[in-house]
PDB file of N, CA, C and O in Angstrom, chain B, residues numbered from 101:
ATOM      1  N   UNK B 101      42.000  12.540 -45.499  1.00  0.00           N
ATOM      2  CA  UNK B 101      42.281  13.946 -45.553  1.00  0.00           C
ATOM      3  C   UNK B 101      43.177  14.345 -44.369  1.00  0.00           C
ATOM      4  O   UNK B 101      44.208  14.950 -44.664  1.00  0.00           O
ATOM      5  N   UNK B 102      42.926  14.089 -43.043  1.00  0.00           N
ATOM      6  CA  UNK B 102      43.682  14.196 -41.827  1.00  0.00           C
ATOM      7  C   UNK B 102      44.944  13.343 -42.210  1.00  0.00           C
ATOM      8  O   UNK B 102      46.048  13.887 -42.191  1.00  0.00           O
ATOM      9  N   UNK B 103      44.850  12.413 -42.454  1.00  0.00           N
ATOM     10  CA  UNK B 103      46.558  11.719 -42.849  1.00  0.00           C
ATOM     11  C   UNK B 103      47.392  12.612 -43.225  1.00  0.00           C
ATOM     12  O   UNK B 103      48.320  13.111 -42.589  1.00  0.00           O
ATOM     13  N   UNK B 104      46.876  12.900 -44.788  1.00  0.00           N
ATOM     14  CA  UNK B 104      47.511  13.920 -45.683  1.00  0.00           C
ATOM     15  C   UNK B 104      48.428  15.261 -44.787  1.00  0.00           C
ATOM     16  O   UNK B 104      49.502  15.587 -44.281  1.00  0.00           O
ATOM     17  N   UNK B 105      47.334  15.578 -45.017  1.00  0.00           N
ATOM     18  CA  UNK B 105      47.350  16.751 -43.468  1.00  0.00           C
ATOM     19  C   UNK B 105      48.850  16.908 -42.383  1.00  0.00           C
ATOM     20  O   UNK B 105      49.668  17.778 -42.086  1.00  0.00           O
ATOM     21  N   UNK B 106      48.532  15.323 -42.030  1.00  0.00           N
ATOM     22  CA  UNK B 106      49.696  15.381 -41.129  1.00  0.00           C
ATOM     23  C   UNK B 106      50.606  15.370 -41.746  1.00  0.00           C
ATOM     24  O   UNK B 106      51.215  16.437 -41.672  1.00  0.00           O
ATOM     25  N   UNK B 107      51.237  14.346 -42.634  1.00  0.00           N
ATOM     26  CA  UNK B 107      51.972  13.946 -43.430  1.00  0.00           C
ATOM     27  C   UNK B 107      52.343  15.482 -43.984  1.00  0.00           C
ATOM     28  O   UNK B 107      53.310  15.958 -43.390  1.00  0.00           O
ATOM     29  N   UNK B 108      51.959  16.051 -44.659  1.00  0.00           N
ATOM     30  CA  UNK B 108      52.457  17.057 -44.914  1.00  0.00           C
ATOM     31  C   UNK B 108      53.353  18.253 -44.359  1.00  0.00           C
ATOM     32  O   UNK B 108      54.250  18.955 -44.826  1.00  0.00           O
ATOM     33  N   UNK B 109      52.443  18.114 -42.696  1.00  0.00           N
ATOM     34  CA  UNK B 109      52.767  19.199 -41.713  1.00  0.00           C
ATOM     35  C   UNK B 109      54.476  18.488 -41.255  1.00  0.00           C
ATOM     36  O   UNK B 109      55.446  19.225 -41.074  1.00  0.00           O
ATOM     37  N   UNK B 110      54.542  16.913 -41.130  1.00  0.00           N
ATOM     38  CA  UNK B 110      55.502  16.512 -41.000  1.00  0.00           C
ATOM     39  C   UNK B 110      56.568  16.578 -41.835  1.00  0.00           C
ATOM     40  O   UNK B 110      57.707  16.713 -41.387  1.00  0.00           O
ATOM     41  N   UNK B 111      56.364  16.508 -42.860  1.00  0.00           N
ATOM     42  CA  UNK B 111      57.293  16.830 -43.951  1.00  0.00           C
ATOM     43  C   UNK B 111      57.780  18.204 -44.167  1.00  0.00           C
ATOM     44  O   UNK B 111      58.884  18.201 -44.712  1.00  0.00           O
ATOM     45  N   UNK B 112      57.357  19.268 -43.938  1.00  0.00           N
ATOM     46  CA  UNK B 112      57.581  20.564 -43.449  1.00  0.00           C
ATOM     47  C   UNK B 112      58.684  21.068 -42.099  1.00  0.00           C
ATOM     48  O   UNK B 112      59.698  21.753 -41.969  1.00  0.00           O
ATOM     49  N   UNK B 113      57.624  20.125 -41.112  1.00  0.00           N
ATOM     50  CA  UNK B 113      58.471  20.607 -39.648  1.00  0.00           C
ATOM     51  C   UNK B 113      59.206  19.778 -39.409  1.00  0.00           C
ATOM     52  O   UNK B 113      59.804  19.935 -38.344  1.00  0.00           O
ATOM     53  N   UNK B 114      59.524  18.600 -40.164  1.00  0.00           N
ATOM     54  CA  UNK B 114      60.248  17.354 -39.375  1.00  0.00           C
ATOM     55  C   UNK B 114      59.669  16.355 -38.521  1.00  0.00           C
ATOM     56  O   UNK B 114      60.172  15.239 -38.657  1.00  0.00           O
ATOM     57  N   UNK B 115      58.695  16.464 -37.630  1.00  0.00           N
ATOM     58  CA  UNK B 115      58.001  16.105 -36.896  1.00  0.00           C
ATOM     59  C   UNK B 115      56.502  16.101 -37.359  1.00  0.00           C
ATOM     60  O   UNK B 115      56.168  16.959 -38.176  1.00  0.00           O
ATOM     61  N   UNK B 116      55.552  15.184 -36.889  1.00  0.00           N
ATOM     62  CA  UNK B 116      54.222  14.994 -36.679  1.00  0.00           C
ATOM     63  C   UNK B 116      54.374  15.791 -35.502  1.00  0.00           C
ATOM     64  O   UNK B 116      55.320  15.830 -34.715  1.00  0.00           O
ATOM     65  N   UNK B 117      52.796  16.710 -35.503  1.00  0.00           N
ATOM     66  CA  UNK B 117      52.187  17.125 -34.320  1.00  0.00           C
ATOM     67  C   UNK B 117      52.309  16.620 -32.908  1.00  0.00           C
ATOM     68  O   UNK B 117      52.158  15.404 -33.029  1.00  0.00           O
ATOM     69  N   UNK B 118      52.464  16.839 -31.872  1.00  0.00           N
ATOM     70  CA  UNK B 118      52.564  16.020 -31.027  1.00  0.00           C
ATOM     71  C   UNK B 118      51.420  15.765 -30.216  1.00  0.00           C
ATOM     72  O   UNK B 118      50.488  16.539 -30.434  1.00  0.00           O
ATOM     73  N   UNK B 119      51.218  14.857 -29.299  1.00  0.00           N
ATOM     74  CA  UNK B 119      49.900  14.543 -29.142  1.00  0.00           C
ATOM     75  C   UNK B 119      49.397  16.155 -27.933  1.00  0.00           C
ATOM     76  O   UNK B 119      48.225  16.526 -27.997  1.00  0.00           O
ATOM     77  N   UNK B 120      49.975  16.606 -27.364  1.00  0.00           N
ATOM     78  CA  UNK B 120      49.559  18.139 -26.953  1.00  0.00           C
ATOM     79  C   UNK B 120      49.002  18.992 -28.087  1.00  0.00           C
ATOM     80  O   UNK B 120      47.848  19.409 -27.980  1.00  0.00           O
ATOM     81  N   UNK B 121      49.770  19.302 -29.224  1.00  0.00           N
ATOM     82  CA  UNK B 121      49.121  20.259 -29.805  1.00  0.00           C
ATOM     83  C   UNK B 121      48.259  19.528 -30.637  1.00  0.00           C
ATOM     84  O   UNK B 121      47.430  20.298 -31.122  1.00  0.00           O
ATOM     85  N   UNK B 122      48.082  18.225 -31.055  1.00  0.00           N
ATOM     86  CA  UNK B 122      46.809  17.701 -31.600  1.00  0.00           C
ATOM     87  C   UNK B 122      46.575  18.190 -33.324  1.00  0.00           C
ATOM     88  O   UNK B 122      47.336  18.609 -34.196  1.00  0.00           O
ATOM     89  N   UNK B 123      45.534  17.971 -33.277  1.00  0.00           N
ATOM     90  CA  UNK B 123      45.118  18.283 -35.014  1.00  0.00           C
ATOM     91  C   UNK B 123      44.994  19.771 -34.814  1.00  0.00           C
ATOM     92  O   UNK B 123      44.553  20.189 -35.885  1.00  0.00           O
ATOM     93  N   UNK B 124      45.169  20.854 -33.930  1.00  0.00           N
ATOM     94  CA  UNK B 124      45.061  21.828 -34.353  1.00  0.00           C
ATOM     95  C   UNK B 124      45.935  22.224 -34.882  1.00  0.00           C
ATOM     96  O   UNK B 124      45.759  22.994 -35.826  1.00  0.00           O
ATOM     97  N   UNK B 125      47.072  21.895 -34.526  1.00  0.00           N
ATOM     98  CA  UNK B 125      48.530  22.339 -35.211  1.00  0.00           C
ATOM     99  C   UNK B 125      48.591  22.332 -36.724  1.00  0.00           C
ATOM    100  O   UNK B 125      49.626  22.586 -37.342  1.00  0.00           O
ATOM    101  N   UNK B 126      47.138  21.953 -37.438  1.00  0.00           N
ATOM    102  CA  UNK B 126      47.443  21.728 -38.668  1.00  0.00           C
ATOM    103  C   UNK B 126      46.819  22.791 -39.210  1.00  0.00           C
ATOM    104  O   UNK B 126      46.893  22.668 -40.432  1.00  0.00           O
ATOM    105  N   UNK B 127      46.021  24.147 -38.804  1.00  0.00           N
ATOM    106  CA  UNK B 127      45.577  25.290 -38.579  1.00  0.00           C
ATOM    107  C   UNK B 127      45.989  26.346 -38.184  1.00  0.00           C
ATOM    108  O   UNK B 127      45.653  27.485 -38.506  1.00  0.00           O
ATOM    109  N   UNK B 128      46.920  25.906 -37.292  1.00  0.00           N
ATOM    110  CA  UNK B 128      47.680  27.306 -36.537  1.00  0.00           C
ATOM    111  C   UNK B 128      48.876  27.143 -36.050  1.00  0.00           C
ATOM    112  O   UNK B 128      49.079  26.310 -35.167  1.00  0.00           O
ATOM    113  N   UNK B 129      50.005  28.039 -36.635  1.00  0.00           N
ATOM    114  CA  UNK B 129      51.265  27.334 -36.196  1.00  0.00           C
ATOM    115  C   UNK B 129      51.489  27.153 -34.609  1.00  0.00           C
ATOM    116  O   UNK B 129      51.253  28.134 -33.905  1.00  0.00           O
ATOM    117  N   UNK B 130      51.846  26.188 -34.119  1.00  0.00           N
ATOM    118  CA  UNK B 130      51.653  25.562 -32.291  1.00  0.00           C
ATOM    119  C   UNK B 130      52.826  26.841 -32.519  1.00  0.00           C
ATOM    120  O   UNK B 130      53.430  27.053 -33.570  1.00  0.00           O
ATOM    121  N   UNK B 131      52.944  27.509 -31.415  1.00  0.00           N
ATOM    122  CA  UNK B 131      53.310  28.753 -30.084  1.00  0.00           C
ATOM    123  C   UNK B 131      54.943  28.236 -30.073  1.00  0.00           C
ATOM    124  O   UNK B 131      55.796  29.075 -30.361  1.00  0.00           O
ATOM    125  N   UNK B 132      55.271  27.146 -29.809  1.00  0.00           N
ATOM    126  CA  UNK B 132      56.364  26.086 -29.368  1.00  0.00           C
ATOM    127  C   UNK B 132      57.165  25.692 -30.281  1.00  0.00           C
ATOM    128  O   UNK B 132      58.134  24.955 -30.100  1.00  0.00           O
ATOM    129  N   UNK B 133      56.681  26.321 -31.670  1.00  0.00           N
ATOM    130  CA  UNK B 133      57.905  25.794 -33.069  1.00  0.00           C
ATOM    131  C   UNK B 133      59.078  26.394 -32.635  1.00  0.00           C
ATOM    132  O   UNK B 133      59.058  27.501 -32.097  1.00  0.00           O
ATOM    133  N   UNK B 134      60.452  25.548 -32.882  1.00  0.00           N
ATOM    134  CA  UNK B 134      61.726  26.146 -32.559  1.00  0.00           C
ATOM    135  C   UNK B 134      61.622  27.230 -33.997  1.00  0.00           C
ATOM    136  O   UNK B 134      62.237  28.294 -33.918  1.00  0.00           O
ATOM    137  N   UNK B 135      60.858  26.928 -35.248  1.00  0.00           N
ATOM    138  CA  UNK B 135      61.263  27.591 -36.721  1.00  0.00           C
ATOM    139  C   UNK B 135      60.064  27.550 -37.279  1.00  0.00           C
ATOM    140  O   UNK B 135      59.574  26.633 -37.937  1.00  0.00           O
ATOM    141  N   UNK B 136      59.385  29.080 -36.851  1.00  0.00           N
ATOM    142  CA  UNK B 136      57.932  28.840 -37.330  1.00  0.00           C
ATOM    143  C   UNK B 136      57.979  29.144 -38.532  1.00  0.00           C
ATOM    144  O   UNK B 136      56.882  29.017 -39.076  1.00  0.00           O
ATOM    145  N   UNK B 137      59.006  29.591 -39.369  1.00  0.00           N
ATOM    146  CA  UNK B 137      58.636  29.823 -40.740  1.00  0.00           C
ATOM    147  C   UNK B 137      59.036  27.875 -41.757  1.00  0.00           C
ATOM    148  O   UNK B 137      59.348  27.475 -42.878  1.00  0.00           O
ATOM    149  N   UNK B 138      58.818  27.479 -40.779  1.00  0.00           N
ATOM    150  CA  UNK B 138      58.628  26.600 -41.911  1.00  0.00           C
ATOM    151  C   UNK B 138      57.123  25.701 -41.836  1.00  0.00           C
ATOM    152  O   UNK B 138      56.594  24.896 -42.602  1.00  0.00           O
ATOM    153  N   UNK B 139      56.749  26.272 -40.535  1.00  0.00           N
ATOM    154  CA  UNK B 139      55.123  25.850 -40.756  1.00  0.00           C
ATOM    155  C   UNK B 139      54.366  26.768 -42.415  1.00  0.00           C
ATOM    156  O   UNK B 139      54.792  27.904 -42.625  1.00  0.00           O
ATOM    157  N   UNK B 140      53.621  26.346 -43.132  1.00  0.00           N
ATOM    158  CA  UNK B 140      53.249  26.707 -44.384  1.00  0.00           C
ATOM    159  C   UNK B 140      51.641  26.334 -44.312  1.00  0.00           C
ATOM    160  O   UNK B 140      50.889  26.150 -45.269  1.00  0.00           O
ATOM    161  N   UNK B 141      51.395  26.288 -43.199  1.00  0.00           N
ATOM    162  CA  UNK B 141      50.043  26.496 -42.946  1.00  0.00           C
ATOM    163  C   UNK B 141      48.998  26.883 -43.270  1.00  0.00           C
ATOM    164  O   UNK B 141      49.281  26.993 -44.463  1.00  0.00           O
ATOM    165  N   UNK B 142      47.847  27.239 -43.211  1.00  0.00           N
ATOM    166  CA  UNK B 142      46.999  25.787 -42.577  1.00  0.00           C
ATOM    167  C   UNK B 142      47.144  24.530 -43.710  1.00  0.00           C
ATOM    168  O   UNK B 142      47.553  24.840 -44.829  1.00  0.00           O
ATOM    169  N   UNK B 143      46.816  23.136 -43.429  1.00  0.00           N
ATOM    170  CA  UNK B 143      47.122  22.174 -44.293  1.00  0.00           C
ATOM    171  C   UNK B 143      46.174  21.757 -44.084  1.00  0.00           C
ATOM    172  O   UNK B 143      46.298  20.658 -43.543  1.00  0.00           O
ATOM    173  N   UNK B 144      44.776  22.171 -44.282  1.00  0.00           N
ATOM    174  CA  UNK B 144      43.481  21.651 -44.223  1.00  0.00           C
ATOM    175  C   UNK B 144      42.598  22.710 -45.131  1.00  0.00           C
ATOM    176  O   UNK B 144      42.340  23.744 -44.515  1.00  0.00           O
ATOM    177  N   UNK B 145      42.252  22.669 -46.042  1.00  0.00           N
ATOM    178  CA  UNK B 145      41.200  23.491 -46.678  1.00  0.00           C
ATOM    179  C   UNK B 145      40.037  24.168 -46.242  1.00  0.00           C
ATOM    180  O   UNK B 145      39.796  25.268 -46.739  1.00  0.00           O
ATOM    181  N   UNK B 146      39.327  23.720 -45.448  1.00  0.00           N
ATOM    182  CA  UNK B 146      38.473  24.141 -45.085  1.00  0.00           C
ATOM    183  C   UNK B 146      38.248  24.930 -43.719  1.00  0.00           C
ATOM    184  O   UNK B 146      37.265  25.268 -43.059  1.00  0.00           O
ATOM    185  N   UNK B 147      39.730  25.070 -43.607  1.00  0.00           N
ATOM    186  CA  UNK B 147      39.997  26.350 -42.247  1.00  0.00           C
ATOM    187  C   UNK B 147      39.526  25.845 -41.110  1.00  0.00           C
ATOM    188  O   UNK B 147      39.449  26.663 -40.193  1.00  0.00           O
ATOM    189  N   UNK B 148      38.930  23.931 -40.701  1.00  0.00           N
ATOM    190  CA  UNK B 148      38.273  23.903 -39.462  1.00  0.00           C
ATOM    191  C   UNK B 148      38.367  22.644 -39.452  1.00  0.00           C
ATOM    192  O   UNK B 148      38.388  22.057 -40.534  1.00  0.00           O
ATOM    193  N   UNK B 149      38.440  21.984 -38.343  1.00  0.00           N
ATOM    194  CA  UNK B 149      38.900  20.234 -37.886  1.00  0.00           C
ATOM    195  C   UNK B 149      37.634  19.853 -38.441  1.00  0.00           C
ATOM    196  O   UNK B 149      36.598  20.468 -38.189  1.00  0.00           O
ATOM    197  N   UNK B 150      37.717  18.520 -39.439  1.00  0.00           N
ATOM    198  CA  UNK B 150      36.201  17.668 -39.598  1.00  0.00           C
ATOM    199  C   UNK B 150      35.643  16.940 -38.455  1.00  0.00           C
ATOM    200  O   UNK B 150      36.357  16.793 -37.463  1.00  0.00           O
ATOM    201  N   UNK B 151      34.614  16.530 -38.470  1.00  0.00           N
ATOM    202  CA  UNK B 151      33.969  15.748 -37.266  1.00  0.00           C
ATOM    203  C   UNK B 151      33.928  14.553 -38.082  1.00  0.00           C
ATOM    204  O   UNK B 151      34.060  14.601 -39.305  1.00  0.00           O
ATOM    205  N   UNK B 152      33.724  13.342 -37.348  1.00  0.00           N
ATOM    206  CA  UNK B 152      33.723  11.966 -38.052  1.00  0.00           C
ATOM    207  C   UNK B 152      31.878  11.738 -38.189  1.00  0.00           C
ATOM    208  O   UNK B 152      31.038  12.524 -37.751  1.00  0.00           O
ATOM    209  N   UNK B 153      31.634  10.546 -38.862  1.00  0.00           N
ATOM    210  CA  UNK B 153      29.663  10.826 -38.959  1.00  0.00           C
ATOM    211  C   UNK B 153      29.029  10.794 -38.001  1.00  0.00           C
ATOM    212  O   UNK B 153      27.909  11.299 -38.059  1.00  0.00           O
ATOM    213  N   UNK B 154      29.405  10.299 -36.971  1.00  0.00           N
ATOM    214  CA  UNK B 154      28.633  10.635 -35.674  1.00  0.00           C
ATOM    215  C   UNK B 154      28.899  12.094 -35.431  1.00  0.00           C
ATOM    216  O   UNK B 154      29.041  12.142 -34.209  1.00  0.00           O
ATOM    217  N   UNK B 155      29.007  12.986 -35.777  1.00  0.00           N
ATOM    218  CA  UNK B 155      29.805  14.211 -35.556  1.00  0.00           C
ATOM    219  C   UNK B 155      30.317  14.775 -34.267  1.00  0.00           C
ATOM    220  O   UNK B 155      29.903  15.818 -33.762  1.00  0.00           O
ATOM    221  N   UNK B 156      31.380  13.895 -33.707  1.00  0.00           N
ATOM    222  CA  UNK B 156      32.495  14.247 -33.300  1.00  0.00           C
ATOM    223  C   UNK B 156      33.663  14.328 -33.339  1.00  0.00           C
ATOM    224  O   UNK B 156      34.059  13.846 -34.400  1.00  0.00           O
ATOM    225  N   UNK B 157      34.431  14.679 -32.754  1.00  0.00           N
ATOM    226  CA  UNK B 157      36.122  15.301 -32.801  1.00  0.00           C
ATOM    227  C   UNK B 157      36.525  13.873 -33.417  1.00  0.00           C
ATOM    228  O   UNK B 157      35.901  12.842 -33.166  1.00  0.00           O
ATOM    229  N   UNK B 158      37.776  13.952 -34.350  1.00  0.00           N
ATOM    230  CA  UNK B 158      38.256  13.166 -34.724  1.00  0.00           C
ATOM    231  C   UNK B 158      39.431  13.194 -33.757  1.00  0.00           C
ATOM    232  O   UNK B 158      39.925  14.287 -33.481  1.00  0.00           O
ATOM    233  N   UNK B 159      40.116  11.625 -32.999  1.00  0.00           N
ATOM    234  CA  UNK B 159      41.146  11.373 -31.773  1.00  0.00           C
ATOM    235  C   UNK B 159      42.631  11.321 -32.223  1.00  0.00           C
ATOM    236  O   UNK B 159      43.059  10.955 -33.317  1.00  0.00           O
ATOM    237  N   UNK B 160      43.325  11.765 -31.147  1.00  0.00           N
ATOM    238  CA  UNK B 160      44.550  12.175 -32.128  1.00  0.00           C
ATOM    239  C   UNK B 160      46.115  12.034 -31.200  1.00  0.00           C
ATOM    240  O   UNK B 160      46.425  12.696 -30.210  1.00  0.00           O
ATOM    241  N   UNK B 161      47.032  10.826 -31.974  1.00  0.00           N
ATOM    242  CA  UNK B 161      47.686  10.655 -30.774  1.00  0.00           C
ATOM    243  C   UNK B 161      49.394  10.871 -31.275  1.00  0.00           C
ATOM    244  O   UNK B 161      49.231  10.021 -32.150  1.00  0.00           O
ATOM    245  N   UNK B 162      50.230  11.102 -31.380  1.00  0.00           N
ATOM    246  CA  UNK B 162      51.595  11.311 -31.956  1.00  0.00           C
ATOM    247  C   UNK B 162      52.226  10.280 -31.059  1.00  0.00           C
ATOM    248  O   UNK B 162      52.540  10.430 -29.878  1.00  0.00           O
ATOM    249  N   UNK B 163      52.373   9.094 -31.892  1.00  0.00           N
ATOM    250  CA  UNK B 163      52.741   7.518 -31.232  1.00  0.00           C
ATOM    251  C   UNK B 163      54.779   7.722 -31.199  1.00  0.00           C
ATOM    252  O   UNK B 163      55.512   7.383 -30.271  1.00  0.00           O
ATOM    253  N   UNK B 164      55.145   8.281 -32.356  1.00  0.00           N
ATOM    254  CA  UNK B 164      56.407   9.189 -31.955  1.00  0.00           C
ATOM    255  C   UNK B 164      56.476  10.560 -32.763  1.00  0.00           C
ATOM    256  O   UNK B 164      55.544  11.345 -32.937  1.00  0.00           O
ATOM    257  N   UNK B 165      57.978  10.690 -33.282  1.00  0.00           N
ATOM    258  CA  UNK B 165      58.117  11.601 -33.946  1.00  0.00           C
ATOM    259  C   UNK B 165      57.599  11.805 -35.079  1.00  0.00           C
ATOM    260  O   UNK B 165      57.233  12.907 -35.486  1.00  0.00           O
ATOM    261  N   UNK B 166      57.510  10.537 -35.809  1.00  0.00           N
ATOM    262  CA  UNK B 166      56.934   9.937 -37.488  1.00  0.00           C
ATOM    263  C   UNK B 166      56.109   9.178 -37.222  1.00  0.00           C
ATOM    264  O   UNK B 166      56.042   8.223 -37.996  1.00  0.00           O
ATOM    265  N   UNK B 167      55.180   9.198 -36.144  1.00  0.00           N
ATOM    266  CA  UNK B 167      53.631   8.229 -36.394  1.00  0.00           C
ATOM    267  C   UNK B 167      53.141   8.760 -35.616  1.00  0.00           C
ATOM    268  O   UNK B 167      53.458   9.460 -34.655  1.00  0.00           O
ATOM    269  N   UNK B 168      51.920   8.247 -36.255  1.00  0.00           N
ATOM    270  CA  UNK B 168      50.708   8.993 -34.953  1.00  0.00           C
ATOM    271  C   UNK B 168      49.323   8.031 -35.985  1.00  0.00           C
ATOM    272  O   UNK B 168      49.193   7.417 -37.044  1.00  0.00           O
ATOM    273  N   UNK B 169      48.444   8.515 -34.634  1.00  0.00           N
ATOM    274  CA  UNK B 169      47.433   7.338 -34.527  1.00  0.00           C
ATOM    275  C   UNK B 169      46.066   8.252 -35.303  1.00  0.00           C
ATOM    276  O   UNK B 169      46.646   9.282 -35.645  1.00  0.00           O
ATOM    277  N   UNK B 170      44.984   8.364 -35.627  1.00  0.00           N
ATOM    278  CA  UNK B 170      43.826   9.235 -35.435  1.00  0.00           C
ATOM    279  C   UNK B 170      42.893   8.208 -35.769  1.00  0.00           C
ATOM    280  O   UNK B 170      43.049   7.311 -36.598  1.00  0.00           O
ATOM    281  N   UNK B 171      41.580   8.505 -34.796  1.00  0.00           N
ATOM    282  CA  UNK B 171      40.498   7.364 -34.681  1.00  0.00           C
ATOM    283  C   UNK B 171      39.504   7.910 -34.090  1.00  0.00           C
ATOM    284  O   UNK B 171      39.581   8.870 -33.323  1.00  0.00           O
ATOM    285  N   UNK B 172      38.150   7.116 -34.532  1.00  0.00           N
ATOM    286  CA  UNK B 172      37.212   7.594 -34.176  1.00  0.00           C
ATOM    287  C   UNK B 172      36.191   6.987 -33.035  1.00  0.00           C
ATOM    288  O   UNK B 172      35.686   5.898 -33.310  1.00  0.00           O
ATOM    289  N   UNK B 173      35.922   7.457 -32.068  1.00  0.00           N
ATOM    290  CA  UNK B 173      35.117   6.213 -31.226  1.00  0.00           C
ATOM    291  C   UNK B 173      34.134   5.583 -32.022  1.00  0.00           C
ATOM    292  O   UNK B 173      33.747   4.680 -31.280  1.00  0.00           O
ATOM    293  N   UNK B 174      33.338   5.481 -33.321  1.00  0.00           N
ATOM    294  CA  UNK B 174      32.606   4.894 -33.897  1.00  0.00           C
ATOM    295  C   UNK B 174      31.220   5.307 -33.177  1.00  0.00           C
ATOM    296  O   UNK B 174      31.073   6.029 -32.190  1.00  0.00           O
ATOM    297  N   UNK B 175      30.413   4.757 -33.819  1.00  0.00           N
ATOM    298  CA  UNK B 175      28.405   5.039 -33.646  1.00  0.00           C
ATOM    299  C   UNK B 175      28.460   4.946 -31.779  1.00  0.00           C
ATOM    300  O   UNK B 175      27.939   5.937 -31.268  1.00  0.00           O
ATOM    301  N   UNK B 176      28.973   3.978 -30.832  1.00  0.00           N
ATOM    302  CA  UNK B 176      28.519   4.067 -29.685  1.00  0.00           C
ATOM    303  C   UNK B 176      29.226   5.401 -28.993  1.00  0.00           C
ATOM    304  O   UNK B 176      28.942   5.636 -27.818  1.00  0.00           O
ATOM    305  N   UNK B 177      30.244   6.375 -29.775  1.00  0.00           N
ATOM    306  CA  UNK B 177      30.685   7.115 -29.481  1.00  0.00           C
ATOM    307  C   UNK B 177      31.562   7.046 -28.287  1.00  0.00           C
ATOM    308  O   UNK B 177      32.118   8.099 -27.973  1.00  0.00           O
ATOM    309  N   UNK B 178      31.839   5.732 -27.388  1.00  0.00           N
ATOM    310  CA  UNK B 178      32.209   5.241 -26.266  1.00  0.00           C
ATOM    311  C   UNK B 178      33.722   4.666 -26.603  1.00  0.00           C
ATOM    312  O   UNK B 178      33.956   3.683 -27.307  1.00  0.00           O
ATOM    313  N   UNK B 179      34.858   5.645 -25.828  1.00  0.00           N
ATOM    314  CA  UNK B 179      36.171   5.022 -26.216  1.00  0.00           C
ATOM    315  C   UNK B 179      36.280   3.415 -25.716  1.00  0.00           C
ATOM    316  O   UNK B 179      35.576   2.803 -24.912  1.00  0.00           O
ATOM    317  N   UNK B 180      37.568   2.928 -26.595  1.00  0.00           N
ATOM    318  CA  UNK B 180      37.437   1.473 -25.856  1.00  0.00           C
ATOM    319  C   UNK B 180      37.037   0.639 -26.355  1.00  0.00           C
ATOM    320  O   UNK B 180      37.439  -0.435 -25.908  1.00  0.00           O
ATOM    321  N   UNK B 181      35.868   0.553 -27.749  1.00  0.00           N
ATOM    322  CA  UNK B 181      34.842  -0.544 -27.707  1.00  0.00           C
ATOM    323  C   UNK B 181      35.405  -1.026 -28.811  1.00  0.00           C
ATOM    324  O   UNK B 181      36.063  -0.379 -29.626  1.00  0.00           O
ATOM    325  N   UNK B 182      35.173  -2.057 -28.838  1.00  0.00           N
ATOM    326  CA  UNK B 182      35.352  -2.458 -30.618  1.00  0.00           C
ATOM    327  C   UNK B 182      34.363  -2.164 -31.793  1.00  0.00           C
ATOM    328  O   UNK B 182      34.085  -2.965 -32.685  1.00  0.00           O
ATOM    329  N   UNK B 183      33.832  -0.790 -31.650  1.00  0.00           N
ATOM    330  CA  UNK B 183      33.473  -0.039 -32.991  1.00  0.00           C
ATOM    331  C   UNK B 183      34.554   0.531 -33.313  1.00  0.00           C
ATOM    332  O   UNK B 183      34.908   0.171 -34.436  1.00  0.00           O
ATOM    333  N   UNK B 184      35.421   1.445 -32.715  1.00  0.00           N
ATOM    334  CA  UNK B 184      36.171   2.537 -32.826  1.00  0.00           C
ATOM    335  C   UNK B 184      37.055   2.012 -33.959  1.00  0.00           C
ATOM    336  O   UNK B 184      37.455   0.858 -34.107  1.00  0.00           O
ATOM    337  N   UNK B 185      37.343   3.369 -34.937  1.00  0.00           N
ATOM    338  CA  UNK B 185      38.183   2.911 -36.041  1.00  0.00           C
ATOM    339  C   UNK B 185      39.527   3.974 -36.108  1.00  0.00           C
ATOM    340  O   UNK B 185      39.583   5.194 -35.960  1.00  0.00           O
ATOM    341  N   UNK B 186      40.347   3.180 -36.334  1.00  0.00           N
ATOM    342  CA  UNK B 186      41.615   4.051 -35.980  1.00  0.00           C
ATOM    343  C   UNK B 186      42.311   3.495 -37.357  1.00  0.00           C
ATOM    344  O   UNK B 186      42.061   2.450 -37.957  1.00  0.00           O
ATOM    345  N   UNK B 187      42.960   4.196 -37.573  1.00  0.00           N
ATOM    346  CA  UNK B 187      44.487   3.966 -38.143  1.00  0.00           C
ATOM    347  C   UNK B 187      45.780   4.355 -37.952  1.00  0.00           C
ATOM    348  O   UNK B 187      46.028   5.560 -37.914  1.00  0.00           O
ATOM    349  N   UNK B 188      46.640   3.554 -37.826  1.00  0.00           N
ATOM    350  CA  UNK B 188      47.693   4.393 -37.153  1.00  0.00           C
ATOM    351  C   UNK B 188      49.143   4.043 -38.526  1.00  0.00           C
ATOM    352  O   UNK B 188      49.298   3.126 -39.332  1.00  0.00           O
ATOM    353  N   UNK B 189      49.753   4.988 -38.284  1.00  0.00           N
ATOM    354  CA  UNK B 189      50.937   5.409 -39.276  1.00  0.00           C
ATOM    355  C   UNK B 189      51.878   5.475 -39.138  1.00  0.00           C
ATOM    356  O   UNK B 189      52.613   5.826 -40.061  1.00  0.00           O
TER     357      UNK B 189
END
């Protein structure tokens, strides 16, 4: 759902979020758009960031302009470990 999300917001603005404005940018147009009318916002249904099953923040990194990372620290909730599940794009 967060992929989508981005993917979309990118396809809109040209750019993925950057890792400053984060997954909120997919809720509220970021302050910093050179052309906010082409944000078409929010691109999340449910009006509010999901938590992953441990219920916390899902991690969120804009690796460049067209990728970016989002991952979860996994059950030990501890960045770093080899639970954490990421995918990057």
């Amino acid at each position: 759902m967060l992929e989508g999300a981005v993917n979309m917001y990118e396809l809109e603005i040209g750019s993925c979020p950057t890792t400053q404005q984060g997954l909120d940018a997919l809720l509220v147009a970021p302050t910093e758009l050179s052309d906010k009318s082409k944000w078409k916002g929010p691109y999340l249904d449910h009006l509010q960031l999901p938590v992953d099953p441990w219920n916390n923040p899902y991690q969120y990194k804009a690796v460049s302009a067209t990728a970016f990372r989002i991952w979860s620290y996994g059950p030990d909730c501890a960045p770093g470990t080899k639970d954490d599940i990421s995918t990057e794009l």
